[in-house]
C-alpha positions in Angstrom: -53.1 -36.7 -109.5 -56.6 -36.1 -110.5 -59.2 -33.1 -108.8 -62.0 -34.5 -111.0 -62.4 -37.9 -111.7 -63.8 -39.2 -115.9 -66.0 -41.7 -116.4 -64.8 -45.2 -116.9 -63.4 -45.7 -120.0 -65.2 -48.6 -122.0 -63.6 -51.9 -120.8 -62.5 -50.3 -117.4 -63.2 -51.8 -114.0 -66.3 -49.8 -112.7 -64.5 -47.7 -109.1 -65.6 -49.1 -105.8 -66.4 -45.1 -105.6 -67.8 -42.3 -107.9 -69.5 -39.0 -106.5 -70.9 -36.2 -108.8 -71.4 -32.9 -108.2 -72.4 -33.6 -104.5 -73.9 -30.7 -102.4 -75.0 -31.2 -99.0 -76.1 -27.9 -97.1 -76.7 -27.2 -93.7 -79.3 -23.7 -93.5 -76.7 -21.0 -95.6 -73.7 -23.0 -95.0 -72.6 -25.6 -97.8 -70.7 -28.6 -96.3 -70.3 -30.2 -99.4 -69.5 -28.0 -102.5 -69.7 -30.1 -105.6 -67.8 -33.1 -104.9 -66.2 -35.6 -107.6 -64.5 -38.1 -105.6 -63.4 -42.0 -107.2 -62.0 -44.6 -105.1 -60.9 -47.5 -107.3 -61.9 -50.8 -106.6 -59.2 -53.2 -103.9 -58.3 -49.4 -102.6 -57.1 -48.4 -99.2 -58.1 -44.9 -99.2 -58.4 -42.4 -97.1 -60.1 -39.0 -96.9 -58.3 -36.1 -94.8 -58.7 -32.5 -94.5 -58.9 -30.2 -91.5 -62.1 -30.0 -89.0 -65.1 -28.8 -90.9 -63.6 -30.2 -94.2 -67.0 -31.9 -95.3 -65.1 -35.3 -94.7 -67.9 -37.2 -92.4 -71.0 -35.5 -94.3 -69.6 -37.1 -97.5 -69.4 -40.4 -96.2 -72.6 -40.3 -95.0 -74.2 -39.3 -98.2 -71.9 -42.1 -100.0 -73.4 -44.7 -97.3 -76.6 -43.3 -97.3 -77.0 -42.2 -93.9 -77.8 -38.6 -95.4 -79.8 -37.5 -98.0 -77.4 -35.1 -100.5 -79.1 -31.4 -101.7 -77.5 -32.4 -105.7 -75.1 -34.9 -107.1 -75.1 -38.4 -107.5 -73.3 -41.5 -105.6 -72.3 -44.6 -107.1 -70.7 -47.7 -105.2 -70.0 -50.5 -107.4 -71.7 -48.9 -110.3 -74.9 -48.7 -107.9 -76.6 -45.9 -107.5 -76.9 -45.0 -103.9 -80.4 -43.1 -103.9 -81.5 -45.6 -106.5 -80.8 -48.4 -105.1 -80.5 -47.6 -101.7 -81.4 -51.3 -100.6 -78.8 -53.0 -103.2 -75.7 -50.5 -101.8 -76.4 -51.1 -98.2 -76.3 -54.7 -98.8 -72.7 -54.8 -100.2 -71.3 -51.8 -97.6 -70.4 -52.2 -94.4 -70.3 -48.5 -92.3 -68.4 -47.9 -89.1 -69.9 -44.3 -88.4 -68.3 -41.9 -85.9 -69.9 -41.5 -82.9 -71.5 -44.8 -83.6 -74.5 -46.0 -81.3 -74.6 -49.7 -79.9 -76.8 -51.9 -78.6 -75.2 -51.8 -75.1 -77.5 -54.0 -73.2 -75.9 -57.2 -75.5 -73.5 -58.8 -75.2 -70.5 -58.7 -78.0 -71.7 -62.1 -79.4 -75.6 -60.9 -79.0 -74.8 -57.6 -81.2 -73.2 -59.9 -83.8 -75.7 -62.6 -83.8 -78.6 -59.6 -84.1 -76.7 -57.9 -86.8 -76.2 -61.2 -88.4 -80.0 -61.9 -88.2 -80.9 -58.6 -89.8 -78.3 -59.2 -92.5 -80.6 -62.2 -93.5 -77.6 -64.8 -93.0 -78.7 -68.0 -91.8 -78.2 -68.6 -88.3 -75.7 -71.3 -88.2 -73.6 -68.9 -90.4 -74.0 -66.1 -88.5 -72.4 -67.9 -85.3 -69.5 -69.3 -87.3 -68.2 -66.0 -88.3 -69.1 -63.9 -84.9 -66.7 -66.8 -83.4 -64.1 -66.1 -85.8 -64.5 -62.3 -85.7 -64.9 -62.5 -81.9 -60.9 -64.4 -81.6 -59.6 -62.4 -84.7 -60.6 -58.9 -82.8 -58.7 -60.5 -79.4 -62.3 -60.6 -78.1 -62.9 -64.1 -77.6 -62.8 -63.9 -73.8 -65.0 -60.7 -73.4 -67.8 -62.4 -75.8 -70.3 -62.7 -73.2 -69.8 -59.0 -71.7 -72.2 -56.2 -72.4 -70.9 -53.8 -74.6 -72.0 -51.1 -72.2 -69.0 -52.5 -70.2 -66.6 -52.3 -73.3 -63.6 -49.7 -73.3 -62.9 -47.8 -76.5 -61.2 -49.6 -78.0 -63.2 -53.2 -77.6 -66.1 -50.7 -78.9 -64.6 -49.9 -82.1 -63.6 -53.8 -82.4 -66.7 -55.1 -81.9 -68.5 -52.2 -84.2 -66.0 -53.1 -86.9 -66.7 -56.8 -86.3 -70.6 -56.3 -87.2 -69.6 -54.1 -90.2 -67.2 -56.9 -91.6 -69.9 -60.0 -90.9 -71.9 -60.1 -94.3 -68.8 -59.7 -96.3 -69.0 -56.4 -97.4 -67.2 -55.1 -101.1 -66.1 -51.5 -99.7 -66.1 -50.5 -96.0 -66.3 -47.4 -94.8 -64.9 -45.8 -91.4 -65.1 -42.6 -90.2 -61.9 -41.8 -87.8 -62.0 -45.6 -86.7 -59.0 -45.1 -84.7 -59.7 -41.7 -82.6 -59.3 -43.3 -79.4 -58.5 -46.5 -79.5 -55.2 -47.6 -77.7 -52.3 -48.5 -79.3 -53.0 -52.8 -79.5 -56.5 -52.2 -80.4 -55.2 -50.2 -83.3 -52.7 -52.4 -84.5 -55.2 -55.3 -84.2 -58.1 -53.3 -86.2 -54.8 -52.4 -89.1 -53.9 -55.9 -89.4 -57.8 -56.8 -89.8 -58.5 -54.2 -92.5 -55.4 -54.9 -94.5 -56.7 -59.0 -94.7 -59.9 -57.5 -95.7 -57.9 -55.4 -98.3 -55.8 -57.8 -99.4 -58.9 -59.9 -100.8 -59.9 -57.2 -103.3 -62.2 -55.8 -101.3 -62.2 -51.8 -100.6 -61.4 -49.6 -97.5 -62.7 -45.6 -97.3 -61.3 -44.4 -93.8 -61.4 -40.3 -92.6 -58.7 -40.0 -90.5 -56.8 -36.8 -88.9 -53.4 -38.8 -88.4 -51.8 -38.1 -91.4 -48.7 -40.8 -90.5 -51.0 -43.8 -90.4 -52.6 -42.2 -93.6 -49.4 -42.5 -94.9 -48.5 -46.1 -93.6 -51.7 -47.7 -94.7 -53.1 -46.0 -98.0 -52.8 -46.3 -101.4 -55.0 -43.9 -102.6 -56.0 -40.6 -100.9 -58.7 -37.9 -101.2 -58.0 -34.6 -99.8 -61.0 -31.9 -99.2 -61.1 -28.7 -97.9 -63.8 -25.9 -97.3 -66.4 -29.0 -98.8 -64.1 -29.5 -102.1 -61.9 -32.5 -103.6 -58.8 -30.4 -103.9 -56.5 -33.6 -104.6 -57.0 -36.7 -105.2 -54.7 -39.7 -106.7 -52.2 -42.5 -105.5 -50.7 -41.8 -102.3 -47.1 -41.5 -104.3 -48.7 -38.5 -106.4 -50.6 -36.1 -103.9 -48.0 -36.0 -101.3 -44.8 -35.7 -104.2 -41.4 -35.3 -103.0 -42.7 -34.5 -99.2 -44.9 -36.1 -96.6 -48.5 -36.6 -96.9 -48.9 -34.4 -93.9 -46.7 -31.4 -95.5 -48.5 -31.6 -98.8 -51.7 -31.2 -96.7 -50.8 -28.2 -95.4 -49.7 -26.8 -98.4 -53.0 -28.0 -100.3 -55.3 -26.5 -97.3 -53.1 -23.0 -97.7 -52.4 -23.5 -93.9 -50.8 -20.5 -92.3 -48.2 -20.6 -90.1 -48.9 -18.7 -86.8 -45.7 -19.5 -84.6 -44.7 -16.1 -84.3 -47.7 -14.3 -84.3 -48.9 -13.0 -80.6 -48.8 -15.1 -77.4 -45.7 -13.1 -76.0 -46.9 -13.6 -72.6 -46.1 -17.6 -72.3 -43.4 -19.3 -71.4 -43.0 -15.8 -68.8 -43.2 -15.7 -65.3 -46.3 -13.8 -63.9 -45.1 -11.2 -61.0 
């Protein structure tokens, strides 16, 4: 388990990942303290901590969606402030809180996302089929997205972040409420996309489908990297969700006040 991750040595595959140093603050508060974070290339990783961790204002500065106060960002050996063009062509970002063009249709928002991208056309409306019946939303195409649930949202956002073949994906709590087939269908999606050597980044709060789906995890708190490594190696001999705790210094308030519930007022 590494906090802070070297350079690649001479020869080694450049990380789908590298951040250094990076500070983001907010008026006196610091979000982001100085953040090293690598996430080798093929990865599924995620990045947990607790509410106000610095998870989500990382990302964005990774993505750039934010501009950082210090530090660098690298995806594929790309700088992200450099290049900014060059990285956003070869990411594809599934934001929380995400914004959609609701007055489309699920096929429109892919074929406008498509046209941005600069794919041809004819391209462009053979893969929105294929994402469209892959997502399970073949019959709900022609619907506006205003009219989408939750979960057909998060589908259909993940479908226009997947359609010009990204290298590394990133997904901020892509799951927070989305029911359980939508969730399973998104999985099996993003472990296809894996499997082709391509990279997942995902924030999530549910440490058990942390557990069942990475191989590689990040853990921040108070805007720090305070472990980060294979899955195997930062949660040890317990689960992912105990080694959390333990890495956060988590206090255990069970027995502390609240005498009055469970009790029958008079």
């Amino acid at each position: 388990m590494s906090e802070f991750p070297s350079a690649p040595a001479p020869g080694e595959p450049v990380p789908a990942v590298r951040t250094h140093g990076l500070v983001k603050r907010f008026g006196a508060q610091t979000a982001v303290d100085r953040v090293d974070l690598v996430v080798p290339r093929g990865s599924f990783a995620g990045l947990v901590g607790p509410n106000g961790a610095g998870k989500t204002t990382t990302l964005s500065m990774i993505t750039g969606l934010l501009v950082p106060d210090a530090g660098s960002a690298q995806v594929a050996g790309i700088d992200v402030w450099r290049d900014p063009a060059a990285v956003k062509a070869r990411v594809g970002v599934l934001p929380e809180g995400l914004r959609l063009f609701e007055r489309l249709s699920g096929r429109e928002l892919l074929l406008y996302n498509g046209q941005i991208r600069g794919i041809p056309r004819e391209e462009v409306a053979r893969r929105a089929e294929e994402l469209l019946r892959v997502m399970d939303l073949a019959a709900s195409a022609d619907k506006l997205v205003v009219d989408y649930s939750t979960g057909m949202r998060k589908k259909i956002a993940l479908a226009a972040a997947l359609l010009h073949n990204p290298e590394a994906l990133f997904l901020d709590e892509p799951f927070e409420g989305v029911d359980p087939v939508s969730a399973n269908t998104l999985v099996e999606v993003l472990r296809r996309y894996t499997a082709s050597g391509s990279t997942v980044v995902f924030s999530s709060h549910v440490m058990d489908l942390v557990e069942r789906l990475c191989d590689w995890v990040s853990v921040m708190n108070h805007g720090r990297i305070v472990a980060q490594g294979p899955l195997a190696e930062v949660r040890g001999n317990s689960t992912l969700n105990e080694a959390l705790l333990q890495l956060v210094g988590a206090r255990d308030h069970g027995e502390e006040g609240l005498t009055w519930l469970g009790s029958s007022s008079a």
